[in-house]
C-alpha positions as CSV (number, residue, x, y, z in Angstrom):
1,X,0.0,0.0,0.0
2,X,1.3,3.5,-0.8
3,X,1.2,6.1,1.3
4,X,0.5,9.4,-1.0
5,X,-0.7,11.1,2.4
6,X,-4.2,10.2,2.2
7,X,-5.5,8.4,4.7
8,X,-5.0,4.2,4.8
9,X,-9.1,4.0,5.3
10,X,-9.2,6.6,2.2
11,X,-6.5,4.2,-0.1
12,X,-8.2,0.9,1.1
13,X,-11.5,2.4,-0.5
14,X,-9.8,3.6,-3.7
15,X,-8.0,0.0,-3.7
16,X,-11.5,-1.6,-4.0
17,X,-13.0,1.1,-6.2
18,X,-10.6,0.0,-8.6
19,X,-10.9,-3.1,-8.4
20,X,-14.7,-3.0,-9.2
21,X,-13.9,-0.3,-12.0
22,X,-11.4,-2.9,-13.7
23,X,-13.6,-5.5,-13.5
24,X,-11.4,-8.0,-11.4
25,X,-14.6,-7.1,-8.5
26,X,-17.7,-8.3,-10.3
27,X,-21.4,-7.2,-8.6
28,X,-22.6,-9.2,-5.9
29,X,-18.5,-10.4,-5.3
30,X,-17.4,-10.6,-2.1
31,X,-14.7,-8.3,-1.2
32,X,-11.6,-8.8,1.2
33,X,-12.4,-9.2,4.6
34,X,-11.8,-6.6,7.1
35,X,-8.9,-9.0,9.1
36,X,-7.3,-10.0,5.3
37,X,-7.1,-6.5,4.2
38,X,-5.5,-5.5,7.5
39,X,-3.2,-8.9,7.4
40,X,-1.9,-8.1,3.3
41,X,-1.8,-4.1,4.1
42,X,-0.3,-4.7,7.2
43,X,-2.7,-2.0,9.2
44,X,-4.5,-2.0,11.8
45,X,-8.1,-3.7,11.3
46,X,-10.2,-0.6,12.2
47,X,-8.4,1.1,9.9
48,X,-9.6,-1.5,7.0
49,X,-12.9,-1.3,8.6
50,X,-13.6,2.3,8.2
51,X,-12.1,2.0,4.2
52,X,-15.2,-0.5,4.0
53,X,-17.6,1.1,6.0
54,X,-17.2,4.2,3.9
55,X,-17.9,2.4,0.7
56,X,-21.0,0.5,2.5
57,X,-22.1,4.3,3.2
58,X,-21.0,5.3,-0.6
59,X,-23.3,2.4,-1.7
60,X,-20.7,0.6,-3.6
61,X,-20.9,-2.2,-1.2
62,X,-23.3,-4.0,0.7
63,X,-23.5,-6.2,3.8
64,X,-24.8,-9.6,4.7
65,X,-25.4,-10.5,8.1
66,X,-22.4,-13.2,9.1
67,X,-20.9,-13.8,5.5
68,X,-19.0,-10.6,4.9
69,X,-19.1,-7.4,2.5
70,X,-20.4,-8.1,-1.2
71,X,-20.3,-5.3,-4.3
72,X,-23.5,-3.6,-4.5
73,X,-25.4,-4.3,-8.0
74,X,-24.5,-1.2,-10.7
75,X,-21.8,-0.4,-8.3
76,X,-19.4,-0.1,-11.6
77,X,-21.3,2.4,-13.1
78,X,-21.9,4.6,-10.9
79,X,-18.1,4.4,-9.8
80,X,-16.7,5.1,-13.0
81,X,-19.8,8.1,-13.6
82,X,-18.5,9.3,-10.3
83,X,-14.7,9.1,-11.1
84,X,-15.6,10.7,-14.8
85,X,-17.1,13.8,-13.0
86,X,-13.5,14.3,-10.9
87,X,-11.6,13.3,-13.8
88,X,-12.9,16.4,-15.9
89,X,-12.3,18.6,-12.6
90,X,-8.8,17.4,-11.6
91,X,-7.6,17.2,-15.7
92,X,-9.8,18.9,-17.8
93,X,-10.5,22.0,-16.1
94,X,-7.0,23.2,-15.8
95,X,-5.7,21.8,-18.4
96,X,-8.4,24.4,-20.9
97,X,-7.6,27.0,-18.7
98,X,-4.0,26.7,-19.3
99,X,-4.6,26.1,-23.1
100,X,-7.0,29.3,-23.2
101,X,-4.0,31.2,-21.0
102,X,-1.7,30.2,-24.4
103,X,-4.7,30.8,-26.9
104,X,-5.0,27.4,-28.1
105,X,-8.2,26.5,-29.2
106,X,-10.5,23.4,-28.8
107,X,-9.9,22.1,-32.5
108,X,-6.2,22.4,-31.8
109,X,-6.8,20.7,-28.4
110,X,-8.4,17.8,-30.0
111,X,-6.0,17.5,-33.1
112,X,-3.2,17.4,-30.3
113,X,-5.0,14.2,-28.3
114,X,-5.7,13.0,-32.1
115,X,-1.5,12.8,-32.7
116,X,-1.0,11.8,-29.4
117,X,-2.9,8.8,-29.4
118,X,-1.7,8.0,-33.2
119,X,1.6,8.2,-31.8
120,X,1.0,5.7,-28.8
């Protein structure tokens, strides 16, 4: 686990989200325990806890009674419509405003990502 000075409860959740996003968490999976995380992670239980409590409250994952903690149905979607929203306000915002500070247009914005990926 890395420790990019967010919290560990913060990083487990992202860990997870991730996982669901990629696919490698299907809907109605079970996730990692609370004790496994903790025991791979090397943290302290509570801390896993809370990283899957928030993502119970988020409503990515879901409980059931004595088995463990499962991923909700539609999580996927509503993770990656949620993680589009923040991608166009972390990367997108910015970067226009720093295109429109050098007076470069959309249609050269969009030729540039055209050679970029062509070049990849």
């Amino acid at each position: 686990m890395m420790d990019d000075g967010r919290p560990l409860f913060q990083q487990i959740a992202e860990m997870i989200e991730n996982s669901i996003i990629d696919g490698s968490l299907a809907e109605n999976t079970q996730v990692p325990s609370t004790n496994e995380l903790a025991a791979f992670h090397r943290i302290n239980p509570a801390t896993a806890g809370k990283g899957l409590a928030q993502l119970v409250t988020d409503g990515v994952l879901y409980k059931r009674r004595g088995i463990g903690m499962f991923v909700t149905e539609g999580a996927r979607d509503a993770l990656r419509f949620r993680r589009r929203a923040t991608f166009a306000k972390q990367y997108l915002d910015p970067m226009l405003a720093e295109a429109r500070k050098l007076g470069i247009d959309t249609g050269e914005i969009k030729t540039m990502l055209d050679d970029w990926e062509e070049a990849r």
